[in-house]
N, C-alpha and C positions, 0 to 999 in steps of 0.2 A: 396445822400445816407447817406452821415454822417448827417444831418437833421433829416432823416427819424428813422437813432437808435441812436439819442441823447437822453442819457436819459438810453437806454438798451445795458444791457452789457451782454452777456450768463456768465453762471454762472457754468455751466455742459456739457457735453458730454451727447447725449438725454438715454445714458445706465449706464454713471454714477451714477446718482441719486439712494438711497439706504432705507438702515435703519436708517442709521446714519441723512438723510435727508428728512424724515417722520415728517411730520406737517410745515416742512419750506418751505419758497420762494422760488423757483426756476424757469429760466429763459434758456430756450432751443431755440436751432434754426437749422430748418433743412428741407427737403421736407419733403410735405406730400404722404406719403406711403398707405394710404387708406384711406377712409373717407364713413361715414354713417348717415344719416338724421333720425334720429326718433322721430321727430315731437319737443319736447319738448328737445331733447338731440341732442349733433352732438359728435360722436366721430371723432378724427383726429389719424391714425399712423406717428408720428413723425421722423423722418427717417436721420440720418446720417451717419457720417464714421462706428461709434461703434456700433450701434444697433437702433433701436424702441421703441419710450416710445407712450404709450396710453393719450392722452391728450382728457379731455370730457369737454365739454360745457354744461352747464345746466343752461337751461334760466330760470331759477329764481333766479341764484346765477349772472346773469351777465345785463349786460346794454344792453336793443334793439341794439343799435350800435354795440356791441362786438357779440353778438348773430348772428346779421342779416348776419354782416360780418364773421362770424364762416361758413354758412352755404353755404355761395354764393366760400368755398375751393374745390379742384377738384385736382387728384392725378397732383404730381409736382409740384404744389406751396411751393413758399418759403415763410417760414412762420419763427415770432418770435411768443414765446408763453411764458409768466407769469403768474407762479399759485402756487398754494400749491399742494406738494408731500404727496398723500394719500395711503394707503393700500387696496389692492384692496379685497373684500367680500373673504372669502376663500375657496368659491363654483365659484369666479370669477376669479382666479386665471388662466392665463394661462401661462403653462407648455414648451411650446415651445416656447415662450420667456423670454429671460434672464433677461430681468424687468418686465414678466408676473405677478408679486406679487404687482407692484404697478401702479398707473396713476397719472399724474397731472390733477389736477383738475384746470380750465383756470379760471385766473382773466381780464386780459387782450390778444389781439392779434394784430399783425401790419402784413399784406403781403407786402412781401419783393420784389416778383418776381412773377407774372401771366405765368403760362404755356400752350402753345397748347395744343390739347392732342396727347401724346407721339408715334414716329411713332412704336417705342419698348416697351412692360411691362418691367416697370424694377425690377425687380424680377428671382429668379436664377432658377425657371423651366421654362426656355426661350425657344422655339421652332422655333424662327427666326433664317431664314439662315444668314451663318455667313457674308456673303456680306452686308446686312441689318446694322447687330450687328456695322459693323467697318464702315458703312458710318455714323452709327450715335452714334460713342467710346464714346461722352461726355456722353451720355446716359446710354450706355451700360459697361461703369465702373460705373456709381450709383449700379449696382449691388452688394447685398452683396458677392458675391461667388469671383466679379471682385476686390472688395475693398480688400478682402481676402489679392487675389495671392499680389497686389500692394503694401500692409504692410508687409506683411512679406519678399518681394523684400526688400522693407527698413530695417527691420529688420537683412538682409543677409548681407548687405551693411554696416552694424552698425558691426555685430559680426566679417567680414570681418577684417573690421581697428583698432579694438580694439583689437584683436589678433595681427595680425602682429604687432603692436604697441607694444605690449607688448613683441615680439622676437625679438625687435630692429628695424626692417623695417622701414624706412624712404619713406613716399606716396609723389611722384614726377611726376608732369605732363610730357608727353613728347610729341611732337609737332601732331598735327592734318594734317597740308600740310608740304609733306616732298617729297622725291627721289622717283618716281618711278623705281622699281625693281623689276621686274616682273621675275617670277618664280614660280607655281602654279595656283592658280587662280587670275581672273583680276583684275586689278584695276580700280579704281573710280578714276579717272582723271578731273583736273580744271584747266581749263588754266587761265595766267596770262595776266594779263591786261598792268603791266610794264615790260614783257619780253616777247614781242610779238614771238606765233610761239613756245612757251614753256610752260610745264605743271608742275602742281605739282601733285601728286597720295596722294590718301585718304590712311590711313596705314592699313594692313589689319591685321596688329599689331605692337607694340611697340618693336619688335624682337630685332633691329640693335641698338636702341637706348640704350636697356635695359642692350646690353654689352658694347657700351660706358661706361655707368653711372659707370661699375664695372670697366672698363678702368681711370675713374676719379677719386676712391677710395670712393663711398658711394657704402659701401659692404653689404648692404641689403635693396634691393628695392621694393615697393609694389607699386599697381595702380589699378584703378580700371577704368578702359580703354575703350571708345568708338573703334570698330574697322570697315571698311567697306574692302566690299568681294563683286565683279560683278559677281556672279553666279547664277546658276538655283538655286531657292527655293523647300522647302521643311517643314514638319511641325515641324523642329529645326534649322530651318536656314532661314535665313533674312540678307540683304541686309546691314544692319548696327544692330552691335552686342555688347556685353558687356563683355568682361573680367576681371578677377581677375587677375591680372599680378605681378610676384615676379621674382626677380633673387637674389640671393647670392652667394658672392666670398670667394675665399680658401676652397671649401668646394669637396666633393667627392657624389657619388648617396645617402650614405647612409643618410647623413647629409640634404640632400633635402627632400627624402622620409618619413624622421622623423618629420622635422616642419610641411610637409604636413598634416601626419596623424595626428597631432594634430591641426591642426586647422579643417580637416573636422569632429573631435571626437566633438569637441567644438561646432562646427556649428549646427551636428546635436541634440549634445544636447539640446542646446539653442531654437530651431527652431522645434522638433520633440520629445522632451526629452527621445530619444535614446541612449544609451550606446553602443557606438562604441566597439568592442573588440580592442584592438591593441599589438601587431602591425596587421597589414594587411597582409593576403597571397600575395605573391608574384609564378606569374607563368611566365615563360617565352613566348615569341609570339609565338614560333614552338609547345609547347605543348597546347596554347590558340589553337591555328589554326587544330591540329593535334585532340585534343578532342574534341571542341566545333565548328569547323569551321568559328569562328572569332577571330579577337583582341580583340574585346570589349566582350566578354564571359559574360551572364547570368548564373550564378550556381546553382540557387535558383530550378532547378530539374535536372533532368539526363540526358537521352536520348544521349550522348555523343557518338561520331563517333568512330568507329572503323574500323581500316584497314584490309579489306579480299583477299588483292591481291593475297598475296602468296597462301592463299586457293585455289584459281581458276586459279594459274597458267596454262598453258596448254590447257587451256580451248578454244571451237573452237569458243565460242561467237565472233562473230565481234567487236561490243563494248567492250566485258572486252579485248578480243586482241589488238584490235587497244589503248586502254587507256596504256595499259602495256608496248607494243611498242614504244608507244609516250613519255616514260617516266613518265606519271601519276600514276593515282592508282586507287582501287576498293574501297570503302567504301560505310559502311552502318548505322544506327541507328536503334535500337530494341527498339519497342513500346513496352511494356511492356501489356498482355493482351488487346493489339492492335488487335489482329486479326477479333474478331465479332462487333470492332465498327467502321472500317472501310470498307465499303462496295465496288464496283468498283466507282460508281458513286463520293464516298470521294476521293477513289485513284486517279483519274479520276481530280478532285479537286487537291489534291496536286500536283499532275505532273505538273499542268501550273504551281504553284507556283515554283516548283523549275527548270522550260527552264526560268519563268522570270530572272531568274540568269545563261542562255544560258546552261543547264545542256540540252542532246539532250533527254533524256528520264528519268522517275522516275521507278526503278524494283523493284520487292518487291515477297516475301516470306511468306506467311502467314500458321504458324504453328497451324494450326483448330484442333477440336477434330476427324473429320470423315476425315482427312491424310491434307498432305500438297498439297497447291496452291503454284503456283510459276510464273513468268512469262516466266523464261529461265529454269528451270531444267531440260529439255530435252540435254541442251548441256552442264550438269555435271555430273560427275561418283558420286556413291552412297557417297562413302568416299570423297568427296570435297562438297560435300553439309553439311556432318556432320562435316568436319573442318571448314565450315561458321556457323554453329550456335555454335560450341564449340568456336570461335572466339569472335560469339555479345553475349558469354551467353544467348541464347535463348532455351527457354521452349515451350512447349504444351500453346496456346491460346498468344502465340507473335505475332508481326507483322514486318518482318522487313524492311527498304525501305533502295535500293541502287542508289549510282551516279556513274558514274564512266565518265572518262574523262581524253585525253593526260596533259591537266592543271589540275594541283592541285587546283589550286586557282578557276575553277569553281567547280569541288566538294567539297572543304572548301566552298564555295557561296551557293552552290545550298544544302547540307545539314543542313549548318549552319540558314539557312532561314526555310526551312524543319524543325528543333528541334524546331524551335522557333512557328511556326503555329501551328505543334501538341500537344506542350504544353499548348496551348491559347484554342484550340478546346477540348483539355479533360481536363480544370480547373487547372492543374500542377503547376501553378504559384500563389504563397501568397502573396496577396499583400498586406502583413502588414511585409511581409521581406525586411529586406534592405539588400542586399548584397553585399560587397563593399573589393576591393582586386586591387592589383597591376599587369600589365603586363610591362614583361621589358626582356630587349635584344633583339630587335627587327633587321630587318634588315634595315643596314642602307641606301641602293640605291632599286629600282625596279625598271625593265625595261617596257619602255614603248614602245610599236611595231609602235604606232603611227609615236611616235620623233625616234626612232630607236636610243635612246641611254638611257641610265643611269638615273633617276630622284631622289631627294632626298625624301625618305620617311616622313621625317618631314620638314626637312628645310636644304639649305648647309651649317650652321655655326652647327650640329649636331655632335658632337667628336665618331668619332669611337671605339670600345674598342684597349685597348691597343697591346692588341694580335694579333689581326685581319688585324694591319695597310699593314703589307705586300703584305696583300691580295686584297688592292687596284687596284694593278697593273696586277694582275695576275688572279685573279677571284672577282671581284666586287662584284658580285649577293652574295658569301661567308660572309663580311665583315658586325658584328652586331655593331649595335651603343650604345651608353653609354642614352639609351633613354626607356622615362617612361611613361603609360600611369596610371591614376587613373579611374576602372569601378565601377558603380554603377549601378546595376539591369541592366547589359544589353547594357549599353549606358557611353560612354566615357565622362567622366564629366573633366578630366584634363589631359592634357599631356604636357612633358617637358622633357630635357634633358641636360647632360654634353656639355657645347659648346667646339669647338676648340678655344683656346688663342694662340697657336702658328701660325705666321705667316705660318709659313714655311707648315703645315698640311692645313692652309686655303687653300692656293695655291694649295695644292695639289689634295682638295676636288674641288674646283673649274674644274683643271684638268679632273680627275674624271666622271665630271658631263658634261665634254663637252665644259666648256669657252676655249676661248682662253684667254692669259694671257693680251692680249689689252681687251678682253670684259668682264674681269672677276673686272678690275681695272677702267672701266670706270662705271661698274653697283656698283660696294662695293670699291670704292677705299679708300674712307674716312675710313671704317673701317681696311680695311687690314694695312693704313695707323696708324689707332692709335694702332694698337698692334704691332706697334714697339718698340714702347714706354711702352714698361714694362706691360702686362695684367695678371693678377693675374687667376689662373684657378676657372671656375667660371659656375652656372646651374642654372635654374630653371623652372618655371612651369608655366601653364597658364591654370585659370578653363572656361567653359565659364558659364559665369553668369546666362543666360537666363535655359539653361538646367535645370542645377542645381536649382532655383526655379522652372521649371516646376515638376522634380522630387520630390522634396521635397512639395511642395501642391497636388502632385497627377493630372497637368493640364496633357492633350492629346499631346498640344500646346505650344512652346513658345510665341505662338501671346497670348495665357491668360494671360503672365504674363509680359507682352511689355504695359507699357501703350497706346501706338501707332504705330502696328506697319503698317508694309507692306504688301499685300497679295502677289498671287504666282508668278505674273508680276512683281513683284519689285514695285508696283503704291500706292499711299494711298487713299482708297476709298473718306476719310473725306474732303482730303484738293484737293483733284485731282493733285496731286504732282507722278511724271513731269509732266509741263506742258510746253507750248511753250513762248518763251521773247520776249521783246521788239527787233526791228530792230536794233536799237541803242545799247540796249546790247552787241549784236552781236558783232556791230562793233567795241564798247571800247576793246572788246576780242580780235579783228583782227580775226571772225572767218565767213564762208559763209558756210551755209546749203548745205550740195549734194540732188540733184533733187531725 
């Protein structure tokens, strides 16, 4: 190869070439992107990271040789091209591209690379399934829409480290094979080769490490962190992930929440040239949960839950009784001029969507012009029907839909999913909004029925609020943590929180959560171990990377914006990864397959 471009050196980016490079040499190199024979002329679309330049052949200006070989190009070939930079007629001019004003005009050509023809167009109105797309990524990132998401990944990556950089932050590797410590989801485990019978676990973040560091006295850290997580997939989530990782010591929530908001104002500027307001609303989880029936809250429309328990107290419904009994609640959302565009067969529609979130039924009220439909108002008195619409604020031509359930948390599920499908289906959401706010005070444990104890809502190095400690012991489910999430449209882009540095509180969350003090020291002993030794109080936060470029390019996907990633098996279509090892593998591992 070095033979073959001795001599040729690119000279341009096949999009860079301009005004300023009109009537000069220039030397491109790139696929070809389309090609056309008309007899005496051959156009080529020259195609790389940046864009397409029009390169023409015109055999009277070239050698039979260059000519012959112009014509015998075929989409994919790698091609070098030397020519003069011309301006194109100005009835020739095309518009939809960004060097549609000029072409090279070809003096010479060398091909680089002969291509099959391609099992994918590459090209970004692509209509192959995406199993296709990712068995053949090398292809289907030549896409410009693919190249997009992957530059401005780099791009992220860039304004990332330059920012922190600039608030001090010191970028520190922290180890890939470390302690398994299993507590939430699984790990990715490797066994060892010189410590037969033992494993190392992949990290499914730089958590333990990151309070070391502040344990060390490098009091502001940043990383930008490979992490792996053995769970089910989903279309934001993958088997191995990317983090923005920070922590900094002596500091309090507000001091976190502040360099945050200013690196994501930064970011989007940079990347979206949006103007962040700041600071950022801040709501708490009970009222996230209580209005929008999630943590992660979309605000960008209404539709926002309201509680009708007390309305229908007394009431002989089975459901609203039994929810009431059970401790639950009655809630509903008001469609707003919902009533004539939902039909039974929409209603009908929703209700599965919201049992998928185990709600046992969807009720609903629809306030029409020719009187009220209802599905239960037979078992409400006249004056509790009018205390549920003076509750959702509803009008003449509403719609309202209710959940009701002894769990709260399936009614938060089952309507918060609800606001979110009827906002999609009547156009509610702008998606030229970004909307972006804080949730914080969160609870610090839930109970899991499964494990029939205590689980940490984020992590167990999570610092409780100061107020609340007491309530460890006496009501856990009570007890909010010093813990932050950052939302954007919908979707939790960063979360973090005040850790414990006292020993003595680690122990006691441990406690808490169910170790004993023999398995609480055998899983974290090293850490409890270094905050003996002096640990300065200390938080931070962790974006995940992947999201965050899908939201900001507008992908559906993290897999758009993954140069490689996984599908829903965890497998890699391209490389057929996993696969099975050698015998001998095996055995250097000390390990033997179960039948």
């Amino acid at each position: 190869m070095a033979e073959l471009l001795q001599g040729w050196k690119r000279t341009h980016y096949c999009a860079q070439p301009g005004a300023a490079q009109v009537g000069e040499e220039v030397l491109l190199m790139g696929w070809a992107d389309s090609w056309r024979n008309l007899g005496s002329l051959v156009f080529i679309g020259l195609r790389d990271r940046t864009g397409v330049m029009q390169i023409t052949f015109q055999e009277s200006e070239l050698s039979a040789e260059v000519f012959e070989l112009a014509k015998t190009i075929r989409n994919e070939y790698t091609l070098a091209v030397k020519g003069i930079l011309r301006r194109r007629d100005e009835k020739m001019v095309n518009k939809n591209m960004a060097t549609g004003a000029y072409e090279l005009q070809a003096k010479e050509l060398k091909i680089l690379g002969v291509a099959s023809t391609p099992p994918i167009y590459v090209q970004d109105d692509l209509d192959a399934a995406e199993q296709v797309r990712l068995k053949y990524r090398y292809l289907d990132l030549r896409r410009p829409c693919m190249q997009h998401n992957i530059i401005l990944r780099d791009k992220v990556a860039h304004v990332t480290r330059n920012y922190f950089a600039e608030q001090g932050f010191l970028e520190i590797e922290t180890p890939i094979l470390c302690k398994s410590t299993p507590e939430g989801a699984r790990d990715y485990l490797v066994p060892s080769r010189v410590h037969p019978g033992e494993f190392y676990a992949l990290p499914q973040s730089p958590q333990q490490y990151k309070q070391l560091l502040m344990v060390s006295g490098f009091d502001r850290y940043m990383q930008i962190a490979r992490c792996f997580r053995d769970e089910d997939l989903r279309a934001d989530r993958q088997p191995e992930f990317t983090q923005i990782d920070l922590e900094m010591s002596f500091v309090d929530r507000d001091d976190v929440l502040e360099v945050n908001e200013g690196f994501i104002s930064r970011l989007l500027k940079e990347t979206l040239n949006y103007d962040v307001p700041l600071p950022l609303r801040r709501i708490t989880w009970q009222s996230a949960m209580d209005r929008y029936g999630s943590d992660k809250p979309d605000t960008r429309y209404g539709l926002e839950l309201q509680d009708v328990s007390e309305a229908i107290k007394g009431s002989e419904f089975g459901m609203f009784a039994d929810a009431l009994a059970g401790g639950g609640s009655v809630r509903c959302i008001n469609v707003k001029g919902g009533a004539d565009k939902f039909p039974r067969k929409k209603l009908d529609e929703l209700a599965e969507v919201a049992k998928t979130y185990r709600a046992k039924a969807l009720l609903w009220m629809s306030l029409k012009e020719d009187g009220l439909q209802c599905s239960f108002a037979k078992f409400l008195s006249e004056a509790q029907i009018a205390e549920v619409q003076r509750l959702a604020g509803a009008q003449q031509g509403d719609l309202l839909l209710f959940v009701a359930d002894a769990k709260n948390s399936v009614v938060y599920a089952s309507l918060g999913a609800l606001r979110q499908e009827v906002a999609k289906r009547l156009g509610l959401i702008d998606p030229q909004c970004i909307d972006l706010l804080w949730v914080v005070d969160f609870p610090l444990l839930e109970y899991d029925e499964e494990e029939g104890r205590f689980m940490a809502m984020h992590h167990p190095f999570t610092s409780p609020m100061d107020e609340d400690i007491d309530y460890m012991d006496t009501d856990p489910g009570r007890v909010r943590a010093k813990a932050y999430d950052m939302v954007m449209n919908g979707n939790e882009i960063g979360g973090g929180s005040i850790r414990i540095h006292s020993p003595e509180l680690q122990e006691k969350m441990f406690e808490t959560l169910g170790f004993t003090k023999e398995e609480a020291w055998r899983r974290f002993g090293f850490l409890m171990e270094a905050f003996k030794y002096g640990t300065p109080p200390h938080g931070g936060l962790a974006y995940g990377l992947d999201r965050l470029v899908m939201l900001i390019t507008g992908a559906s996907s993290i897999r758009d914006v993954i140069a490689f990633p996984k599908v829903q098996n965890a497998s890699c279509l391209m490389t057929d990864a996993p696969d099975v090892v050698d015998q001998k593998q095996l055995d250097e591992l000390h390990l033997a397959l179960k039948e």
